[in-house]
C-alpha positions in Angstrom: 25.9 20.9 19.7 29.0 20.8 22.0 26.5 19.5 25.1 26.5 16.6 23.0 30.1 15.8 23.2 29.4 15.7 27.4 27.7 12.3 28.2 29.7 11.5 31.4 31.8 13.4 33.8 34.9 14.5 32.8 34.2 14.4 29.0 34.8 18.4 29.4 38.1 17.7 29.1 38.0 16.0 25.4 36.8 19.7 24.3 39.3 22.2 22.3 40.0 25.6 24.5 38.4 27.6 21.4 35.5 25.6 22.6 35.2 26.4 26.2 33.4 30.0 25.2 30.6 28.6 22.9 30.0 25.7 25.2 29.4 28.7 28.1 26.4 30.2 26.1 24.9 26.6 24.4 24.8 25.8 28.2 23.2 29.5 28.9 20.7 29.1 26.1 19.9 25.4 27.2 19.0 26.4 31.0 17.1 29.2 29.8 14.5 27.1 27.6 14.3 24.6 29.6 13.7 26.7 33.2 11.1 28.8 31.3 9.3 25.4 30.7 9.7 23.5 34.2 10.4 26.7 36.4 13.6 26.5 39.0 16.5 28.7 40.2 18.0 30.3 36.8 19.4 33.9 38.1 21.6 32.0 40.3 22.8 29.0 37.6 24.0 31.7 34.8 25.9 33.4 36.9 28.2 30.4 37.2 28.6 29.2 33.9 32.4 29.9 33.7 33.2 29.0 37.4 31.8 26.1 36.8 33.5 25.1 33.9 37.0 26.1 34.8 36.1 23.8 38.2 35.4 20.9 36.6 38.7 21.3 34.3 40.5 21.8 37.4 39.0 18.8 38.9 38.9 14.9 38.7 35.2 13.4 39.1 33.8 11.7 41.0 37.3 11.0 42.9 37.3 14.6 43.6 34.7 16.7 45.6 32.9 19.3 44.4 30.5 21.1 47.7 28.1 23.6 46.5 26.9 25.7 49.1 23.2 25.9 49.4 22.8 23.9 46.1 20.5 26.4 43.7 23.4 26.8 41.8 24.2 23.2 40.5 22.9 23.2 37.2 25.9 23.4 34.7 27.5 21.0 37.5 24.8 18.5 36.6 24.6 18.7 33.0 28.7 18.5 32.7 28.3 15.2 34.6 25.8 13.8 31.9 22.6 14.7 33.3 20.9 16.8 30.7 18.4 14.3 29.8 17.0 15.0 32.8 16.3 18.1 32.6 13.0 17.8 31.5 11.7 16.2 34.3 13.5 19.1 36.9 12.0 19.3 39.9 9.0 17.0 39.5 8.1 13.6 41.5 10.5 11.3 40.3 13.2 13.3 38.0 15.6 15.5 38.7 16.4 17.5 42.0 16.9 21.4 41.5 19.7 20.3 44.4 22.7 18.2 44.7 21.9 15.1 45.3 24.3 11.6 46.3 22.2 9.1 45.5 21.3 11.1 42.2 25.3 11.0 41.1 28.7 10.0 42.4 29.4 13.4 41.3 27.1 15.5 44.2 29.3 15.2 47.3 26.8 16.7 50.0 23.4 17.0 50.3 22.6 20.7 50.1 19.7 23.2 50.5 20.3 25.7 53.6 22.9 27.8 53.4 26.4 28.4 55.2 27.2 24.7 55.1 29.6 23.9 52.7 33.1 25.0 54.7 31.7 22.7 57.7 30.9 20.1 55.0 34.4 20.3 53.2 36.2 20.5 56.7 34.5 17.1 57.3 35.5 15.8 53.7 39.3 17.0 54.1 39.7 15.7 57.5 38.4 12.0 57.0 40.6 12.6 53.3 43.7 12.7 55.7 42.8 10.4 58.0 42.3 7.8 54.9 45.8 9.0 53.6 43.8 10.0 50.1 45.2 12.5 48.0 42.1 14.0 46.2 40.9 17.3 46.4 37.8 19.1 48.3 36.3 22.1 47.1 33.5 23.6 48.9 31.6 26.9 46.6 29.9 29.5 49.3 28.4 32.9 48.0 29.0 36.3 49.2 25.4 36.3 50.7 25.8 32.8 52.7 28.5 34.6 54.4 26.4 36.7 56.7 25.9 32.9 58.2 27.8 32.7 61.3 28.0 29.0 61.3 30.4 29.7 57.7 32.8 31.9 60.3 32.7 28.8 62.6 34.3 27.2 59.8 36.8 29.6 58.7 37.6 29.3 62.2 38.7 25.6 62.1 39.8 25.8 58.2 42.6 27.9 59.5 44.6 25.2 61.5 44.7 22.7 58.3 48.0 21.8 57.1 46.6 20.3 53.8 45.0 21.5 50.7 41.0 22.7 51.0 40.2 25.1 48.4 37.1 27.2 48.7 35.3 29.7 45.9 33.7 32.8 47.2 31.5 33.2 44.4 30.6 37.1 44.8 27.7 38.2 42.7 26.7 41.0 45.2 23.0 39.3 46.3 22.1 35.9 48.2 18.5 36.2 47.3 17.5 39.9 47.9 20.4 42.4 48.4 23.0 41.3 51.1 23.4 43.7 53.9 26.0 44.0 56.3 29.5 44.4 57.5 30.9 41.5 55.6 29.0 43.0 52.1 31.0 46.2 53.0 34.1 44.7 53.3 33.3 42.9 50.1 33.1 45.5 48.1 35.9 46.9 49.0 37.7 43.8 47.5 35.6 43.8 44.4 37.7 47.5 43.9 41.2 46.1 44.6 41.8 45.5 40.9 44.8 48.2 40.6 45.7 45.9 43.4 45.8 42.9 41.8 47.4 44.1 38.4 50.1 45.5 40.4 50.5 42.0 42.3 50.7 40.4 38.7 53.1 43.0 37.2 55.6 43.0 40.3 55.5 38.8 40.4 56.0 39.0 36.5 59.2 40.6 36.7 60.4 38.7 39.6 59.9 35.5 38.0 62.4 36.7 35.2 65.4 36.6 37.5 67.6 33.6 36.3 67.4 30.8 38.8 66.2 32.9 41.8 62.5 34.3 40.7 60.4 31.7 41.4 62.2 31.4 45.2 61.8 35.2 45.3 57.9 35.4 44.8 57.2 31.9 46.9 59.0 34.0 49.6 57.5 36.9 49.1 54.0 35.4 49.0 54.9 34.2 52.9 56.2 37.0 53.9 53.3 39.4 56.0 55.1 42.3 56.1 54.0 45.7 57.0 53.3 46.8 53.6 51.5 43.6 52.8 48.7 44.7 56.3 48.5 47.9 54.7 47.5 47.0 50.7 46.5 43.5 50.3 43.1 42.9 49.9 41.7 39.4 51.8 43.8 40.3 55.0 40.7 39.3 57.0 41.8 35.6 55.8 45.2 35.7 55.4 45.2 36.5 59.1 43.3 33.3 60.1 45.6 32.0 58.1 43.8 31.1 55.6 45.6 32.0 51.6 43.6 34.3 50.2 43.3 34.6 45.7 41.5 37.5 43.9 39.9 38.9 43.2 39.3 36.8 39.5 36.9 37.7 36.9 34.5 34.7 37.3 33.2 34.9 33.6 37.1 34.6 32.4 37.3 30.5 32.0 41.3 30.9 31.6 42.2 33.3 34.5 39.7 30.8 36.7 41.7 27.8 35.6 44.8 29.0 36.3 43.5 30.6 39.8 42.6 26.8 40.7 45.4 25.7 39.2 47.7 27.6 41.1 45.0 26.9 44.5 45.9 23.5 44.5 49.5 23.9 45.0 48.5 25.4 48.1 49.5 23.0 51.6 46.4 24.5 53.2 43.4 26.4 53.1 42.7 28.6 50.0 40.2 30.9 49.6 39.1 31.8 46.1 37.7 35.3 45.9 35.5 35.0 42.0 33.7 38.1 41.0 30.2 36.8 38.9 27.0 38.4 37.8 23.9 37.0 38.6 21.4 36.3 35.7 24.2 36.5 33.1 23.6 36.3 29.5 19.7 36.7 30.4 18.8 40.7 30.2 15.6 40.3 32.4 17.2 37.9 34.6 20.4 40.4 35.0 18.1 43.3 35.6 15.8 41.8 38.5 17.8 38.5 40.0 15.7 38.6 43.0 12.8 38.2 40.5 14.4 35.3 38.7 16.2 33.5 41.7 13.7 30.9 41.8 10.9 31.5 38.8 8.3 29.5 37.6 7.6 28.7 34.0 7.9 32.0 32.2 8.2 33.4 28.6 12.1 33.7 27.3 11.0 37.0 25.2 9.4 39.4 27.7 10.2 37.2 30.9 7.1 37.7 32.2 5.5 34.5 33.8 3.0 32.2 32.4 -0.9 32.3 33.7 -2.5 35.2 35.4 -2.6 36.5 38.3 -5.4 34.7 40.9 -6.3 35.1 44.6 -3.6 36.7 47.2 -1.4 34.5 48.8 -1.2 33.8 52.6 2.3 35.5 52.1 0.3 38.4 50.7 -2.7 38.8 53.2 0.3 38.5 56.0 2.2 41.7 54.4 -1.4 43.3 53.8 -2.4 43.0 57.3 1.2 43.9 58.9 1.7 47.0 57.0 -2.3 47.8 58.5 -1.5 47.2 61.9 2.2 49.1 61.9 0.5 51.8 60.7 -1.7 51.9 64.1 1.3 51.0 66.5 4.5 52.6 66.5 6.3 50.1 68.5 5.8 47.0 65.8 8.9 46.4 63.8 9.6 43.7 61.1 13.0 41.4 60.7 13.6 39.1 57.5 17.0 36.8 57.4 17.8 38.1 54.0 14.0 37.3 52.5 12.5 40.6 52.4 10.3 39.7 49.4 9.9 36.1 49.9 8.4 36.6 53.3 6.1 39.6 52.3 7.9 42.1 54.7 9.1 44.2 51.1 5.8 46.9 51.5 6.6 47.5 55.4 10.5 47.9 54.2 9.7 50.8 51.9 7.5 52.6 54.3 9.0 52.1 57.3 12.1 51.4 56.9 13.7 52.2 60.1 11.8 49.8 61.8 12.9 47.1 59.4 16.2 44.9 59.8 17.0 42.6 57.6 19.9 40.6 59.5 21.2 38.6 56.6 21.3 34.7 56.5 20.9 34.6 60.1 18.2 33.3 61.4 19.7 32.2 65.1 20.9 36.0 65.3 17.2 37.4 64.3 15.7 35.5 66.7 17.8 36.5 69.4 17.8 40.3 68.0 14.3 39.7 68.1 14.0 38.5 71.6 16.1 41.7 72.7 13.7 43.9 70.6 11.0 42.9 72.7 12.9 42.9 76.1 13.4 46.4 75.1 9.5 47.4 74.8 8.8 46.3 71.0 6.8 44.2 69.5 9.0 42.3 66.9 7.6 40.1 63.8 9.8 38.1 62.6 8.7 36.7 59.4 10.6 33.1 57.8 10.3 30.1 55.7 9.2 27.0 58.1 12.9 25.2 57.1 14.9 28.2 57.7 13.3 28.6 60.9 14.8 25.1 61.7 18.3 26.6 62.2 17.4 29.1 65.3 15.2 26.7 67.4 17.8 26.8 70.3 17.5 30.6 70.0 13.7 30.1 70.5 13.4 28.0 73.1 16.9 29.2 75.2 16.3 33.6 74.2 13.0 34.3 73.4 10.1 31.9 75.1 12.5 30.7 78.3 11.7 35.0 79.2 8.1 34.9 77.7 9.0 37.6 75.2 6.7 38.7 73.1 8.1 37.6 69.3 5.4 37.2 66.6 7.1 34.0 64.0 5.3 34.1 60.8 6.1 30.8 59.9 5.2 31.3 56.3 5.7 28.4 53.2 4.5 25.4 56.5 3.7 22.2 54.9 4.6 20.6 51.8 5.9 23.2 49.6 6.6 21.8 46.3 9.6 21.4 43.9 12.4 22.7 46.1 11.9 18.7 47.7 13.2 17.6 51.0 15.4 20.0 52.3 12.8 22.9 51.9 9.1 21.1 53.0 7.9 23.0 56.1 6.7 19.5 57.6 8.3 19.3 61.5 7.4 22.9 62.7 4.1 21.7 64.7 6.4 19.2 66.2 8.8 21.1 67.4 7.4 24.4 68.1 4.7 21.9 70.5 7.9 21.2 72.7 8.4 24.7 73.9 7.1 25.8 77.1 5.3 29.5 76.6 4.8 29.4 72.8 1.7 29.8 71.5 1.0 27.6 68.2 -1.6 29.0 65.7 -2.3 28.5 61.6 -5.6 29.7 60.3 -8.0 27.7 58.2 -8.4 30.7 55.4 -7.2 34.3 54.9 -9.8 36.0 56.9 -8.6 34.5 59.8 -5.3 34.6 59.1 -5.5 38.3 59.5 -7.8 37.8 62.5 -5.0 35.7 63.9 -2.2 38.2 63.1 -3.6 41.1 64.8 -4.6 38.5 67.7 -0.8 37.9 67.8 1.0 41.4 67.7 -1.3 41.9 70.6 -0.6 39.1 72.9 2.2 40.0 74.6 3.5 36.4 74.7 5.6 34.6 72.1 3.6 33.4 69.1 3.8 31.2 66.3 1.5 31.6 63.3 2.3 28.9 60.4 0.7 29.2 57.0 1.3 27.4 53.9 2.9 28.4 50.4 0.5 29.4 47.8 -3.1 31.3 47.4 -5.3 31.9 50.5 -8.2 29.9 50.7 -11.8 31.9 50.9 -13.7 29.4 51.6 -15.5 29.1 55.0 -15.8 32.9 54.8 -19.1 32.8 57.0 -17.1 31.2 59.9 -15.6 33.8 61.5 -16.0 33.7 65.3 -13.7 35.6 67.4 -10.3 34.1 68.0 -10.4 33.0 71.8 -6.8 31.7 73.0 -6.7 28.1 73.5 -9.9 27.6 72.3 -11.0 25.7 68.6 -14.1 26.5 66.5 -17.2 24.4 65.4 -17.8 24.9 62.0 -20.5 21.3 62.1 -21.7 19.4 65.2 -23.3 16.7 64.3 -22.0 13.7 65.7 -20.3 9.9 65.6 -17.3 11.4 63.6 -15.4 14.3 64.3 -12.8 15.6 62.0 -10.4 17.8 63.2 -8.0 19.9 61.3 -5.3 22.2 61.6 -4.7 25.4 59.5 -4.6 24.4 55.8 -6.1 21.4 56.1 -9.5 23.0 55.7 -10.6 22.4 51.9 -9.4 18.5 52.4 -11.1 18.3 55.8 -14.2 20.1 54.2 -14.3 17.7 51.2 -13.9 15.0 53.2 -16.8 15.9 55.4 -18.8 16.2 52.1 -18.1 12.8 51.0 -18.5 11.2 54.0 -22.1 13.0 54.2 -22.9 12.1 50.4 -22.6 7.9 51.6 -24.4 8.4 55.0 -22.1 9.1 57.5 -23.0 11.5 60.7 -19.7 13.8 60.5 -18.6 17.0 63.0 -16.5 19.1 61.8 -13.4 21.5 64.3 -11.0 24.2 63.5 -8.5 23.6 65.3 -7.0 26.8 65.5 -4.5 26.2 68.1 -2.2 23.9 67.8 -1.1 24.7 71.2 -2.4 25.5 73.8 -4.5 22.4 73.0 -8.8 22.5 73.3 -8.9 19.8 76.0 -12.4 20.8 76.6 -13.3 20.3 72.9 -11.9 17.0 73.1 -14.0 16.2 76.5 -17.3 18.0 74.5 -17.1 15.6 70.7 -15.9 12.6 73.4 -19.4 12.7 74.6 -21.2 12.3 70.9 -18.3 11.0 69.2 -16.7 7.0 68.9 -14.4 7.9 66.3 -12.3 11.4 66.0 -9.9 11.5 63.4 -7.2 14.9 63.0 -5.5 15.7 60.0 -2.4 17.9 60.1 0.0 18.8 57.2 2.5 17.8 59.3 4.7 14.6 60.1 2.9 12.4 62.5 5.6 12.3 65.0 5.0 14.5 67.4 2.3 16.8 65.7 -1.3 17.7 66.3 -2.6 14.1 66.3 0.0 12.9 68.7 -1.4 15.5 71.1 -5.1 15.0 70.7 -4.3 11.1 71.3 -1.9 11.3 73.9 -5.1 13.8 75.9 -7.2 11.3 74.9 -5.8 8.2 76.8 -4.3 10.2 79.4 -7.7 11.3 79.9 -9.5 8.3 79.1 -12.1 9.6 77.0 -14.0 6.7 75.5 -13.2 7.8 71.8 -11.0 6.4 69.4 -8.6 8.5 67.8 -7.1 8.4 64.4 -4.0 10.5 63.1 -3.8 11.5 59.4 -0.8 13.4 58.4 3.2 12.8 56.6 4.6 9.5 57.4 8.2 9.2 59.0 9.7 10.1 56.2 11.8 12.8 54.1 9.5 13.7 51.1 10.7 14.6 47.9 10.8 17.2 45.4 7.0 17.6 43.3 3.9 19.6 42.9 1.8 19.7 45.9 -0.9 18.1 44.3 1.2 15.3 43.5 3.1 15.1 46.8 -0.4 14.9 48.8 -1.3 12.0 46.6 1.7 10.0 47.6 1.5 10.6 51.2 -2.2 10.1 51.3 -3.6 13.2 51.7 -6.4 13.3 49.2 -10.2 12.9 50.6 -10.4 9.0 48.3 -7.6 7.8 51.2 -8.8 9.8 54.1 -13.1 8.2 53.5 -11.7 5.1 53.0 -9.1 4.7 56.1 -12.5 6.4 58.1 -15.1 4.4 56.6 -12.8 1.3 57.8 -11.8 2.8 61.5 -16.0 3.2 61.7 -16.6 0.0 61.4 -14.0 -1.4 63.6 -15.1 0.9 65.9 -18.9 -0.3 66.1 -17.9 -4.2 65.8 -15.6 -3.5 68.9 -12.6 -4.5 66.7 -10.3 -1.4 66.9 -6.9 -1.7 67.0 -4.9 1.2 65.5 -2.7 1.2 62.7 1.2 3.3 62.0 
């Protein structure tokens, strides 16, 4: 095995050229077992095989700096740094990151998960580079798709003043994660076709550099030269007029042509842009024919590439795209808007039916809020539907565009709590905090999937902006008998009892339910509250339990800072109820890549923590001992 010859960084270079080819498909062969065992991102990772390769021939580790924009990609990168023991353990608690990581290797330059961020990134790398007086190089890799991101233009923007070598890869494959859209695609593919171009380029600088002592000085003129006929045929001229050096486009599967287009890069006194052509699932038929499919998979069988376990209850994701496409069908004036996740976010049926009142914007999610928030200025009732992290990047947009007017915009903040193996960049754990902050926004996540589409209709209808947060993962059906009509402002009683009142929020009601039922099995007297909203909050619940109640405790998959809890405690003193109040939720912390199950455990959500931190607040309680812990 030739991945056996690559224990360290840089051992790449020890291999034979006749090599290169059958290293390209052992590493193929090796990400494809091993993803159909631990799940991950593989349509992505064999589509830049070869780029990958040629980059780290090109390149020096860790001296030089290798930026991969959004991160999915970064397989091949890790194993040719000696990672592939790892692999095993790929995106579980404790073992590999399916990102780049820095304190994983010397070899990961930038933390990376969201996209658009690796020109900015590089910018920063090559500018504290030449203030150092270094002499290493910085390579930032964005995709076609990441460059509907407007903060990537931002960059371009600045990359065109530099007056020192910063290389960056377009890696084209034609998708981000569903089918890119827009102007830039357009333009794109118009590159993708300039290959009579470029053969012509070759040919004519071919010739020239066979003139005896003058060709090399002819095409290094030429080449600076932006001459009439050069506006009219050169494909790139969108960068080579922010003066940024544009290459391609190159056959990103072709190891040779790539090393030499690098090669020849780094002679370059300023910023280079690489334009590599790549296909997307590469070398894997299923993954080729459905990338979207296989862009991030879990385990799956390498024969049919169907994946493992059947199929259980819907999703929240699911009941959300149900229930839209229901109401949409009843009100003309509702239209949907996905930042380039039309599948992902469930918004794929109401595409295909409706499909002029669908707009995917791209990887923009500042634009699609504001596009939304002009939707409904106009006398629509926009939904638009995102991933909790994503929705991170427009919160300006939300606060300054949409609820500053009181517009009515519907965000389905779908995958909100801990999601999993995509680790910190990509848990849904501040959005409570920060949507809370925002004047006019109305803050909702339902405890099961009946009142999740209760809640949704509730929404489209308010005619005020709306935030509905639901978690990753299948709808719980428990609780099905509470039902009561959804009331703004107001929380639900699903037990009164009193002493202890839990409190939960959303997706928090199987753990607050189990807790209950412990708590009941050893004697306790236990309430328990739907929260419901998350804003505005119940104050006159809070008044009600504080009447019955020396102990209320909330519990939020959310980080303490700021979330529910903080709100029912602050009420609570500003108020001076005479009830104690105890805040269970994510620590101050980032939290790491894992299964949910196992992520819960080492934050202390699991009922075994929760009874036992109650059991001991009780107590202090009745002996008059209460003093609150972090």
């Amino acid at each position: 095995m030739l991945l056996k010859k690559i224990q360290k960084e840089n051992d790449i270079k020890n291999l034979k050229p006749e090599e290169l080819k059958p290293l390209a498909e052992e590493i193929r062969q090796f990400l494809i077992e091993k993803i159909s065992h631990t799940g991950g991102h593989l349509a992505s990772n064999l589509g830049v095989v070869e780029l990958t390769i040629a980059l780290h021939l090109a390149l020096e580790f860790p001296q030089d700096k290798l930026i991969w924009d959004v991160g999915h990609q970064s397989y091949t990168h890790k194993l040719l740094t000696g990672r592939k023991a790892g692999f095993d353990g790929l995106r579980k608690y404790g073992g590999l990151s399916g990102f780049p990581k820095r304190k994983e290797s010397a070899c990961d330059a930038f933390d990376t998960g969201h996209s658009s961020t690796s020109i900015s990134a590089g910018l920063g790398y090559v500018a504290a580079r030449d203030l150092l007086g270094e002499k290493h190089r910085i390579v930032s890799v964005i995709g076609d798709g990441a460059m509907t991101g407007g903060m990537a233009y931002e960059a371009l923007n600045n990359a065109s003043q530099l007056k020192s070598n910063f290389i960056i890869v377009l890696n084209d494959n034609h998708m981000s994660i569903s089918e890119n859209v827009g102007g830039m695609s357009r333009y794109l593919d118009g590159l993708r076709t300039a290959q009579a171009y470029v053969e012509l380029k070759k040919g004519v600088e071919d010739t020239l550099r066979k003139i005896p002592r003058k060709g090399e000085r002819i095409v290094h003129q030429v080449k600076k030269t932006k001459s009439g006929i050069k506006q009219l045929f050169v494909p790139g001229m969108f960068f080579e007029d922010m003066g940024i050096t544009y290459l391609g486009p190159v056959d990103g599967h072709d190891m040779r042509k790539l090393y030499k287009t690098f090669c020849e890069a780094k002679r370059v006194n300023h910023a280079v842009l690489v334009h590599v052509l790549t296909k997307k699932g590469k070398g894997y038929p299923p993954a080729e024919e459905n990338p979207s499919r296989f862009h991030g998979t879990g385990p799956f069988d390498i024969e049919t590439g169907k994946t493992e376990g059947k199929k259980g209850p819907d999703t929240y994701t699911e009941v959300f795209s149900k229930v839209f496409l229901d109401i949409a069908q009843h009100d003309e004036k509702v239209v949907g808007i996905t930042a380039a996740m039309e599948d992902g976010t469930g918004l794929g049926r109401f595409a295909q039916k409706y499909p002029h009142r669908f707009f995917d914007v791209g990887i923009a999610e500042e634009h699609a809020v504001t596009f939304a928030a002009g939707l409904a200025a106009g006398g629509l009732k926009p939904v638009f539907a995102v991933y909790s992290s994503f929705l991170q990047r427009a919160y300006d947009q939300m606060i300054h565009d949409v609820c500053l007017q009181n517009l009515p915009v519907v965000f389905a903040v779908d995958r909100a709590g801990l999601v999993g193996s995509d680790g910190e960049t990509h848990q849904g754990v501040f959005d409570l905090s920060f949507l809370s902050m925002i004047p006019n926004l109305i803050v909702m996540s339902p405890k099961n999937r009946w009142e999740m589409a209760d809640m949704l209709r509730f929404a489209v209808e308010l005619s005020a902006p709306v935030a509905l947060r639901y978690p990753r993962g299948e709808a719980y059906e428990g609780m099905q008998r509470f039902r009561s009509p959804i009331v703004l402002g107001k929380s639900e009683i699903l037990y009164e009892e009193e002493s202890i009142a839990l409190i939960f929020a959303g997706h928090m009601a199987p753990l607050a339910d189990e807790v209950r039922r412990e708590l009941k099995e050893i004697g306790y007297s236990c309430s328990l509250i739907n929260a419901r909203f998350i804003k505005p909050l119940d104050t006159q619940m809070l008044e009600y339990l504080a009447k019955d109640h020396s102990l209320i405790v909330t519990i939020e998959e959310n980080v303490l800072s700021g979330g529910f809890g903080e709100q029912v405690l602050a009420y609570a003193a500003k108020a001076k109820l005479n009830v104690k109040v105890r805040n269970i939720g994510i620590p101050d912390e980032y939290v790491e890549h894992g299964s949910v199950e196992v992520l819960r455990r080492e934050v202390g959500l699991t009922p075994e923590v929760i009874v036992k931190q109650i059991i001991t607040d009780y107590a202090a309680v009745i002996e008059g001992v209460w003093k609150k812990t972090v």
